[in-house]
N, C-alpha and C positions, 0 to 999 in steps of 0.2 A: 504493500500500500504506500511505504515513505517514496519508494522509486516511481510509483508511478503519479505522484502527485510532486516530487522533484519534474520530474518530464514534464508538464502538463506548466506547471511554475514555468522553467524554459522556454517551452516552445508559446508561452505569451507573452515574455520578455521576448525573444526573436519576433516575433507578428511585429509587435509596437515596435521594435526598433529599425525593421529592415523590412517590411512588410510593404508599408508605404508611409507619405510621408507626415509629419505630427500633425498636421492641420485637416490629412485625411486627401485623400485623390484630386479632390475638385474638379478644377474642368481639366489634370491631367490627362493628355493620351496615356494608352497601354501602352507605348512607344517610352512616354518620358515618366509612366510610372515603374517598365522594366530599368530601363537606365539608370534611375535612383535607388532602387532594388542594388544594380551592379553596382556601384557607387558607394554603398553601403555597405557592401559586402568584403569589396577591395578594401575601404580601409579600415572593415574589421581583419585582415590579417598582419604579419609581422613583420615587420620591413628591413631594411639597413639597419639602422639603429638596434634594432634589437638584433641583430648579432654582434654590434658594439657590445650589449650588455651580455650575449653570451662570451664574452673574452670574459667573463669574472667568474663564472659558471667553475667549480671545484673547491679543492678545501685550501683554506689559507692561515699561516700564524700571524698573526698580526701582533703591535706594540701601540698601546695610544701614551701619546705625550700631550702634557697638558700646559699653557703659555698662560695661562691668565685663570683665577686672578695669582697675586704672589703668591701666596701661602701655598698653592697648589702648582706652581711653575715649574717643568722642572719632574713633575712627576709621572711616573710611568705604569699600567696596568699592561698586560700580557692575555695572551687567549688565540683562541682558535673559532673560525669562519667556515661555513658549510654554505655555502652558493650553490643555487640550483635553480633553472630554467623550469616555471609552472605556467599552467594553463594554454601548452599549443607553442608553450616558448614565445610568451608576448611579456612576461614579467618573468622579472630575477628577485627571486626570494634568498635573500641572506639571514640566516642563525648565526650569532655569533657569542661565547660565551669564554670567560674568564677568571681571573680574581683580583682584586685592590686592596691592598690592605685588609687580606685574611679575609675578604667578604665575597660571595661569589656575587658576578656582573653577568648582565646578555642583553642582547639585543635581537630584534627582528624589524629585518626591512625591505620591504618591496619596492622595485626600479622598476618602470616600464618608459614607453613613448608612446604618449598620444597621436596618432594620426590623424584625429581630428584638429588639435591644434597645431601639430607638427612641434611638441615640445617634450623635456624628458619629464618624469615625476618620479617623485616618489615619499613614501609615507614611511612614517618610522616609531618602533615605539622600546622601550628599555625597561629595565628593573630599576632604574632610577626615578621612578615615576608612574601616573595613573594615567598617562595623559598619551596622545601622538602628536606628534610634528608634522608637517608637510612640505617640500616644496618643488617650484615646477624652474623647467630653463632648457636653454640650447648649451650646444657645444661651442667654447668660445675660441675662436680659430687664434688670437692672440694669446690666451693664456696657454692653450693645448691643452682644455679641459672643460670637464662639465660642469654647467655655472647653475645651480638651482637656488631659486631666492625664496625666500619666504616668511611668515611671520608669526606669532603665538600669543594668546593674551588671558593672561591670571586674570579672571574680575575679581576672586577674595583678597587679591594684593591688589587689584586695577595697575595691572603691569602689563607695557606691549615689548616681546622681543622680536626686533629682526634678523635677520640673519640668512648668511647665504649658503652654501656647500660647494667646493671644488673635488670634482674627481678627476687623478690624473690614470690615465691606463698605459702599461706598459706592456711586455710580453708576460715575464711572469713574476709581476709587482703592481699594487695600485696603488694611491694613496687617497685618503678623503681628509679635507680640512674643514674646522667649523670655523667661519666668522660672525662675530654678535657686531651690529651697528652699537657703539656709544651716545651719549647726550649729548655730543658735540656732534652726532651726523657721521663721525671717521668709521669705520670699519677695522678689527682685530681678532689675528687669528688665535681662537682661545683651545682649540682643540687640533690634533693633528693622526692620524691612525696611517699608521704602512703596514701594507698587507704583502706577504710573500707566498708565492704559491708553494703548498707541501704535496698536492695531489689534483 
């Protein structure tokens, strides 16, 4: 009964999303209601980019070092990264788990690209916390990385953070940096993680 009411959920998610279009045929032709149909079909599959993100696809040790603030500067946690290509190989789901000062750490985060907007994303969330982060961006051909920007907001502190991500990809090494915008507007890197492939 769960699977055939999973199918039946599905295939009325598909109808509404590719079936036709959200305001319904109108005076479409069958001509330019199929071509919307194709249209939407195309870029629900996986493109370039997402074999960018399958280069992160295995297992890796990573080290995060942390820049800011002082009292933390300076400081290093260790662990290991299990990347893997989900759902058709349109998202890279990263586990990543460790220890810090005798406590154990993880995270979970999902990369994809939009092909509707033609941008990267991705969503994140940690044992540091209750909460996820988000952010979205291109590849910046001047950095030689991917630039996702984003932002987060405590209302019990009424605090907004911004903040960006760079991932640099290499053959068998990545690196992800965190930067938080300041009250002056500058931007600083307060996190940094390099990742080395072990498998």
């Amino acid at each position: 009964m769960k699977t055939l009411a999973t199918t039946a959920i599905a295939s009325c998610i598909a109808a509404s999303s590719i079936g036709a279009p959200p305001d319904g045929p109108g005076d479409m032709t069958p001509e330019e209601i199929a071509a919307f149909q194709q249209e939407m079909m195309a870029q629900a599959q996986p493109g370039p980019e997402h074999k960018t993100l399958e280069r992160l696809a295995g297992e890796w040790d990573f080290s995060v070092k942390f820049h800011y603030p002082d009292e933390m500067t300076g400081m290093k946690y260790e662990g290991r990264a299990v990347n893997q290509m989900i759902l058709g190989n349109r998202f890279l789901e990263s586990k990543a788990d460790g220890e810090m000062m005798g406590m154990p750490v993880g995270g979970l985060y999902i990369l994809g690209f939009d092909r509707r907007h033609d941008h990267y994303t991705v969503t994140g969330f940690d044992s540091q916390g209750t909460y996820s982060v988000s952010a979205v961006g291109e590849y910046d051909e001047e950095l030689g990385a991917i630039r996702l920007e984003g932002t987060t907001y405590n209302p019990k502190l009424d605090h907004t953070e911004v903040y960006y991500f760079l991932i640099r990809i290499e053959d068998d090494r990545y690196t992800w940096e965190v930067w938080f915008q300041g009250s002056d507007g500058a931007y600083a890197k307060m996190v940094e993680i390099e990742n080395t492939r072990v498998g």
